[in-house]
C-alpha positions as CSV (number, residue, x, y, z in Angstrom):
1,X,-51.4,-51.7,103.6
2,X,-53.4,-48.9,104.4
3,X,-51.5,-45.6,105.3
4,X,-52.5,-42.0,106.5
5,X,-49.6,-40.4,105.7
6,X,-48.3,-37.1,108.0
7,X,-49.9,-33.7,106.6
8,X,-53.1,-36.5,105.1
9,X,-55.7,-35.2,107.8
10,X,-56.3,-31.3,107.3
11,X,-58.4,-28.9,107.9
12,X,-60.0,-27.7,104.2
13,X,-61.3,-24.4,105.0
14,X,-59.6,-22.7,108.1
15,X,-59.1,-21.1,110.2
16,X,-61.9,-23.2,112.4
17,X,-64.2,-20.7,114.7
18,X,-66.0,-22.2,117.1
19,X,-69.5,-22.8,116.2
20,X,-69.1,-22.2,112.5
21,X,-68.8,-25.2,110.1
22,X,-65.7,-26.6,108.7
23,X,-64.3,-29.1,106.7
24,X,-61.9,-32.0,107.4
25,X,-59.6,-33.6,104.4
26,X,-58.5,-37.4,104.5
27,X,-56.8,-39.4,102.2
28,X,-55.6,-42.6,103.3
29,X,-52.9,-44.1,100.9
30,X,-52.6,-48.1,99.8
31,X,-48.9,-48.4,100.0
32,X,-49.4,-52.4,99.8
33,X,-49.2,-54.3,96.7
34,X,-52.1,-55.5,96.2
35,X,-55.9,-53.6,95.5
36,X,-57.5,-52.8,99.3
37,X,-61.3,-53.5,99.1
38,X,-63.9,-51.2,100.1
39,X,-63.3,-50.2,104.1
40,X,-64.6,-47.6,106.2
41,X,-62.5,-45.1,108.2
42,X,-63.5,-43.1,111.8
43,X,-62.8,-39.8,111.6
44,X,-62.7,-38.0,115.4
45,X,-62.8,-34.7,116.0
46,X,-63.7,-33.8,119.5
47,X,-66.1,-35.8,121.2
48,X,-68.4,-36.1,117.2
49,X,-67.3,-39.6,115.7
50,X,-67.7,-39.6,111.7
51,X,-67.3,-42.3,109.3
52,X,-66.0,-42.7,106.1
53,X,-66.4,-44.8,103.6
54,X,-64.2,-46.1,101.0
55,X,-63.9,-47.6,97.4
56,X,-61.3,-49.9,96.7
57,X,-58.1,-48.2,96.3
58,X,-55.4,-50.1,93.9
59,X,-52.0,-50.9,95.2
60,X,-50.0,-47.5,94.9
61,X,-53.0,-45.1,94.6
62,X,-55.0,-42.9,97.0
63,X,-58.4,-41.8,97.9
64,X,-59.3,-38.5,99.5
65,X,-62.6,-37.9,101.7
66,X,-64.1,-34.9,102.9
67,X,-66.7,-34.1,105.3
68,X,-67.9,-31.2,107.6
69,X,-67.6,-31.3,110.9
70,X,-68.0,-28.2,113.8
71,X,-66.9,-27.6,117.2
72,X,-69.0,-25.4,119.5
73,X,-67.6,-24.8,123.1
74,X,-64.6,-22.7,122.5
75,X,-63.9,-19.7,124.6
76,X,-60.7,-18.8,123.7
77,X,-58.2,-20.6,121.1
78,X,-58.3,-23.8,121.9
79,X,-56.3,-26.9,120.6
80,X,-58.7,-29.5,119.7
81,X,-57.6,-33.3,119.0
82,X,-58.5,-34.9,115.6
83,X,-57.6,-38.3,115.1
84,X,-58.8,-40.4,111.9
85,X,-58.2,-44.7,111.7
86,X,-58.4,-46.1,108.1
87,X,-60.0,-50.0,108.2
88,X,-61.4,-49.3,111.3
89,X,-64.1,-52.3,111.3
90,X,-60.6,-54.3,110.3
91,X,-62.5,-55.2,106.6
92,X,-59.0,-55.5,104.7
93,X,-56.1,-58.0,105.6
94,X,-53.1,-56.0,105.8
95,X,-49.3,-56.3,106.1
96,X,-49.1,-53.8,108.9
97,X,-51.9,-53.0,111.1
98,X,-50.2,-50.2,112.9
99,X,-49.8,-47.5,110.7
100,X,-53.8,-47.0,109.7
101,X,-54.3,-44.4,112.6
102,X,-53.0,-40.3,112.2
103,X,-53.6,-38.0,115.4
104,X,-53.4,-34.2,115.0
105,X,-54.8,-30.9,116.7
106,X,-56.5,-28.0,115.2
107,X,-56.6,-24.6,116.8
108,X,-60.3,-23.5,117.1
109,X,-60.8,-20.1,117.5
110,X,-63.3,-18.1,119.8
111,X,-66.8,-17.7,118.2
112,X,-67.3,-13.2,117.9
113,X,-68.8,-11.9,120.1
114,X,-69.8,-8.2,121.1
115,X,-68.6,-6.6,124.0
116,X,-70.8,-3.6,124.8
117,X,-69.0,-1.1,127.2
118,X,-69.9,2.6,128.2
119,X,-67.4,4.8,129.3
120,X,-67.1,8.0,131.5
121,X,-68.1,10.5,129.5
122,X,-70.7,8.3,127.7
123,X,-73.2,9.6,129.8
124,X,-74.2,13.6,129.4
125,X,-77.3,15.6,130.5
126,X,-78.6,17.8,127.4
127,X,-79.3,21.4,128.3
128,X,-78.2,20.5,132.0
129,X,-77.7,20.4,135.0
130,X,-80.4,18.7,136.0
131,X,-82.9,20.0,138.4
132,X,-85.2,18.3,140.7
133,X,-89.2,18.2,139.4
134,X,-88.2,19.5,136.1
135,X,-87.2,17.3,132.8
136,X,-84.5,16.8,131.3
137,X,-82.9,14.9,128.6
138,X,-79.8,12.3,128.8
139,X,-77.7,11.1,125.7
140,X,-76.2,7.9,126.0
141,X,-73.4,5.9,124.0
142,X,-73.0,2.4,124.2
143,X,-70.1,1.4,122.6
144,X,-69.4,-2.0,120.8
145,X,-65.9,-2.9,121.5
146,X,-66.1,-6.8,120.5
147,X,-65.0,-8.3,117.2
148,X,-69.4,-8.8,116.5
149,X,-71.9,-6.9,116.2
150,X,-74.2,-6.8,119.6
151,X,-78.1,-7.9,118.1
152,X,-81.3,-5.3,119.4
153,X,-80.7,-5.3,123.4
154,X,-82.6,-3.4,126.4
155,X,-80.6,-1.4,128.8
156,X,-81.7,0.3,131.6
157,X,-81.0,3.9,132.8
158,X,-81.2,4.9,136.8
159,X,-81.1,8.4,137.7
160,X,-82.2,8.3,141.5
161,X,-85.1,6.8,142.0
162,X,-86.3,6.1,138.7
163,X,-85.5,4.0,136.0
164,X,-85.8,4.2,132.3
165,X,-85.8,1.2,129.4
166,X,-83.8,1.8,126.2
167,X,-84.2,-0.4,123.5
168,X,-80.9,-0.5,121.1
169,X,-80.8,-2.0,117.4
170,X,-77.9,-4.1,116.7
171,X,-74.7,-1.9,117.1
172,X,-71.4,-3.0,115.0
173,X,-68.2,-4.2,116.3
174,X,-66.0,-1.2,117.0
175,X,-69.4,1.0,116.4
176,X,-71.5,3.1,118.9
């Protein structure tokens, strides 16, 4: 009698974040009295299918699997189902069919990401005011307010009728 006892399906290294690998934990119990053969086990999480495979476990013992897994398409914390069925090609006669299945959700957090911002007051003319024909020189912060750091980007700079390209390097979360 194979059994996925309550607390037997777990995540191994939390907490999950979207698009980051993890690792699931199963161990499926033989509560029967007799030795279960060799059986495979499906392991869902998500729309991914995995499966497991087992050695004989003796009658009273237990046998632990673990195996990565991922989720990408989180936005926000999201619960995500995981489900894992022990004998799932029905390879070992048991005394009770229908307690080989364990059903759980994970929370899967939001991937980082940077959120550049720039404020009023971000935006000063050096040596100012500006005058029309003559140049003059603009400093401008770009703030990273996101919980990642940005990567190089291009932003782009319109004073009238003329624009300017400014290439950034990466800036840090919480950085300018």
């Amino acid at each position: 009698d194979l059994v996925i006892d309550a607390g037997q399906l777990t995540v191994v290294n939390g907490p999950v974040v979207a698009g980051q690998p993890f690792a699931l934990n199963v161990t499926v119990r033989n509560a029967g009295t007799a030795e279960a053969p060799p059986f495979s086990a499906v392991l869902r999480a998500g729309a991914t299918m995995i499966t497991l495979t087992f050695q004989a476990i003796p009658a009273g013992q237990s046998m632990q699997r673990t195996t990565p897994a991922s989720y990408t398409a989180a936005t926000a914390t999201t619960a995500y189902p995981i489900s894992v069925q022990a004998d799932s090609l029905q390879q070992v006669a048991e005394s009770n069919e229908t307690n080989n299945t364990r059903s759980s959700t994970i929370a899967v957090l939001a991937a980082p990401k940077p959120d550049l911002v720039i404020e009023p007051g971000d935006v000063t003319i050096v040596n100012g005011p500006a005058v029309a024909g003559k140049s003059f020189a603009v400093n401008l912060f770009v703030r990273n307010i996101g919980n990642a750091p940005s990567g190089p980007f291009t932003g782009t700079v319109r004073i009238s009728t003329s624009t300017v390209r400014l290439d950034f390097q990466s800036i840090a979360a919480g950085q300018h």
